[in-house]
N, C-alpha and C positions, 0 to 999 in steps of 0.2 A: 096776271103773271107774278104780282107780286106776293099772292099768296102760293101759288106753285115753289117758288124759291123758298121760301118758308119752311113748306113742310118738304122738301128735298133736303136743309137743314138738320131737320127733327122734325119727324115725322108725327110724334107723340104727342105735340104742342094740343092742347084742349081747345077745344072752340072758343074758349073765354080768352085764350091767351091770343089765338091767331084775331079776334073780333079786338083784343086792345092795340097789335100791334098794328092794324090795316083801319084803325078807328072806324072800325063797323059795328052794326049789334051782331051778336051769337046768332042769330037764326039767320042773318044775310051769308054770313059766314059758312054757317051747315049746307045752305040751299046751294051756294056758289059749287061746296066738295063734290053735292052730290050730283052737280049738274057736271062734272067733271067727270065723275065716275060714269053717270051714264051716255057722255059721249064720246067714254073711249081715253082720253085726255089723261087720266089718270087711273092705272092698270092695276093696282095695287101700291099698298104699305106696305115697308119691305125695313128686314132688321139682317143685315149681313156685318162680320166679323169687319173691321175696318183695316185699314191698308198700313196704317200705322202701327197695328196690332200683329201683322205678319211681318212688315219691313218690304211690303208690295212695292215693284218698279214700276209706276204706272209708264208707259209708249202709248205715243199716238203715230199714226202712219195713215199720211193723206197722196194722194194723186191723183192723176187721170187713167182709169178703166181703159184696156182695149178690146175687153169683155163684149160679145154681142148681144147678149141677155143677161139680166142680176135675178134671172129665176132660182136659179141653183144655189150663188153666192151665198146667204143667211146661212142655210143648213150647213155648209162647207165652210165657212168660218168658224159656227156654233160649235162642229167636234174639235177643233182645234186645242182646246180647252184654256187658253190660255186668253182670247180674245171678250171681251166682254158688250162691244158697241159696235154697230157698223152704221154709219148714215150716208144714204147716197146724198149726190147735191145734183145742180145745175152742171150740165155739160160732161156728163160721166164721172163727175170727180167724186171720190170715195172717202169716207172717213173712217179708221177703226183705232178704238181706241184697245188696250189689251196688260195686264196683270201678271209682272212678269216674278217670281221668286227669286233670282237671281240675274244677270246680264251674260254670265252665260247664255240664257235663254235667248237671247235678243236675235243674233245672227238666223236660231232655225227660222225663229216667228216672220222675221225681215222675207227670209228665200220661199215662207209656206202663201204669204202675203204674192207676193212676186209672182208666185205662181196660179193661183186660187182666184186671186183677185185681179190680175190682168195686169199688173200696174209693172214696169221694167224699174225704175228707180220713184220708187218712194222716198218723199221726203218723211223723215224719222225725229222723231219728237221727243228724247227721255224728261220727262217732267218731272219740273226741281222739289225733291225732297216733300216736304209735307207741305201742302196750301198754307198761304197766309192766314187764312180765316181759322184754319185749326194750327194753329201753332199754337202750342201750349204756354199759357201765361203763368202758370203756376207749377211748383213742386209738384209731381205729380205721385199720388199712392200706391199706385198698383201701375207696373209696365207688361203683363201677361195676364192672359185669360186662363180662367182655372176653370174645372168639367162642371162645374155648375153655371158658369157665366155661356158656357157651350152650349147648354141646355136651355138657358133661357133665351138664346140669339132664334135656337133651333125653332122654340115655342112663339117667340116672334117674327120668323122670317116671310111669310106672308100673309101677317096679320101686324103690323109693327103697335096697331091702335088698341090692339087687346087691351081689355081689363087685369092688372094686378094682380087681381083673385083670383081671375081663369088662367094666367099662367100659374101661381100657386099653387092654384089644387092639381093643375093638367103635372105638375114636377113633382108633387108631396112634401110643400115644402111652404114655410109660413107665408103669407103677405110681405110680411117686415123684412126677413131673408129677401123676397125676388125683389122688392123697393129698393132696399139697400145696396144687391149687386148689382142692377139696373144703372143705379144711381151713379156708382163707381167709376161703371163702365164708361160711363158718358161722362165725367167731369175726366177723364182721363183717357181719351180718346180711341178706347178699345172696340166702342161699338159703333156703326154708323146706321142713321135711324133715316131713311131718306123713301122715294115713290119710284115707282117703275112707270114712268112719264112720257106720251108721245106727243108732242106739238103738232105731229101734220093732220092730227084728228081736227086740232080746230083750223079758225081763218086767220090766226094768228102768221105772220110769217119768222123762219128762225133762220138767223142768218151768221156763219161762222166767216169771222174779218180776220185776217191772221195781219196784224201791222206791225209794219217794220221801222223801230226805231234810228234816229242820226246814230252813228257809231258812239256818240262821246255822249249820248245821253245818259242816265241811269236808270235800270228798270223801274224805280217808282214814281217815274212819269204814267209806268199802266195803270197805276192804282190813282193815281190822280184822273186821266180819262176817264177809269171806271166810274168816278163820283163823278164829274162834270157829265159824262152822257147817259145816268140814271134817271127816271127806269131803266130806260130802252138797250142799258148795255148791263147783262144778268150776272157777269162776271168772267174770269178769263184764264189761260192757264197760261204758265210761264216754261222755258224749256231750258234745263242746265245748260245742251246742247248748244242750243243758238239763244244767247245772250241777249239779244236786241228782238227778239221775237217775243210778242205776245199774242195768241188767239183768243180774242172777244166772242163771246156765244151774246147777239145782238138778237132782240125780239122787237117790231114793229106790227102794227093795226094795217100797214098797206105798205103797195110799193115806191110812192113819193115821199112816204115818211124814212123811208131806206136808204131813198138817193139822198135825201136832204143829209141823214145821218154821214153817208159817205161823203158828199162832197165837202162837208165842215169836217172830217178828220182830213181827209188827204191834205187842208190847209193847216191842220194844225202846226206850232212852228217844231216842233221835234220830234214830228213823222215825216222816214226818210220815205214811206210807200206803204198801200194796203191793199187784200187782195180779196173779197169779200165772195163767198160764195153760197148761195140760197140752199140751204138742206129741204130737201123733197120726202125724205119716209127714212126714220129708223129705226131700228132692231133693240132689242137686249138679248144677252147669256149670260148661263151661270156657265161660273169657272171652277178652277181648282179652290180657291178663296170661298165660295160657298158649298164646297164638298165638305171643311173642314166640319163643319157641324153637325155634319149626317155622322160623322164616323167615332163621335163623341157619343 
């Protein structure tokens, strides 16, 4: 798992780089991706325009389904265009995650959800601003992508591992050029280099804690949990909306290793409560955020 994080990170990462960072050699490394690749687990390298490069509102909207079948669901979300995740879980409950341009947007998405997905009041999640991990530490160069940095997302977007040169020559355009705006783009957080990832392919289980801080705590008690129950907690999203919420994306090898995980937070001393729910199969779609490339 801890190479899946990695290259959801940056995808780009070389075998030499993911084989230092997981103190493996390179060829454990290759064999680990490709056993990945062929069981499904990992769908593709994927190079999309990033969310801070549009000023994207990331929503999340979770509930309980009163839906009789989720045959239909996928495709009926996928047109929506704005939706980009759905996972079912345990006991009908549903997750979708969704790409909004403005908050305008939020209300139709909230009523098309309501309706499509069975759920009468969804809980609503506007997710704070840019993640902690990409917060930018530095002055940054460049804050917009210009038509050539479009072109090379485009030449990236389901191959994010390509070679340098095969974007180069696929654009008419040097090495040095596509390294360089590459380069740009990512120390500046315009491009996001990450996998189209399905956990139910293996025996892994994935398991979404949504925990509810004391009122008087401070959100970086998550980030402290998050180091204290690493590996097994992947990282976690935070909500402007509700202040004291944080959702934990939690991976375990079984289901004792899950209860143990939960019964030592519920005792933690500055969790008011957690609500942990097993995801069973998820989705991806492209949205409006990857049209942007085609039209460049």
């Amino acid at each position: 798992m801890s190479l899946i994080m990695l290259l959801s990170q940056n995808s780009r990462l070389s075998y030499a780089e993911l084989a230092d960072k997981l103190n493996l050699s390179v060829n454990a490394v290759h064999k680990r991706i490709q056993l990945l690749i062929e069981t499904g687990v990992i769908n593709k390298f994927t190079a999309k325009v990033s969310n801070f490069a549009v000023n994207a509102i990331v929503v999340f909207l979770s509930g309980s389904s009163q839906l009789s079948s989720f045959q239909d669901l996928p495709n009926k979300l996928k047109a929506q265009g704005s939706i980009y995740w759905l996972a079912t879980g345990s006991g009908k409950f549903l997750f979708i995650g969704a790409y909004l341009r403005n908050l305008n947007e939020l209300e139709p998405l909230v009523n098309y959800v309501k309706k499509e997905a069975g759920i009468p009041e969804p809980t609503v999640g506007i997710m704070s601003s840019v993640p902690l991990m990409h917060q930018p530490s530095h002055k940054l160069a460049i804050t917009s992508l210009c038509d050539l940095d479009y072109r090379i997302i485009r030449a990236l977007k389901d191959n994010s591992r390509k070679a340098i040169s095969e974007v180069a020559e696929e654009l008419g355009i040097s090495a040095k050029t596509a390294r360089r705006r590459l380069s740009l783009m990512l120390k500046n957080f315009l491009i996001e280099l990450s996998i189209e990832w399905y956990p139910d392919k293996s025996n892994d289980i994935l398991t979404l804690i949504d925990l509810h801080l004391k009122p008087q705590v401070d959100m970086n008690e998550a980030n402290s949990i998050l180091r204290k129950y690493a590996p097994n907690t992947l990282f976690y999203f935070s909500f402007a909306n509700m202040p004291n919420t944080a959702t934990f994306v939690v991976w375990t090898n079984s289901m004792i290793e899950l209860q143990h995980i939960r019964e030592k937070l519920e005792g933690e001393e500055n969790v008011a409560s957690i609500t942990p729910n097993i995801l069973l199969k998820g989705y991806i779609f492209n949205t409006w955020r990857d049209q942007l490339v085609e039209k460049t």
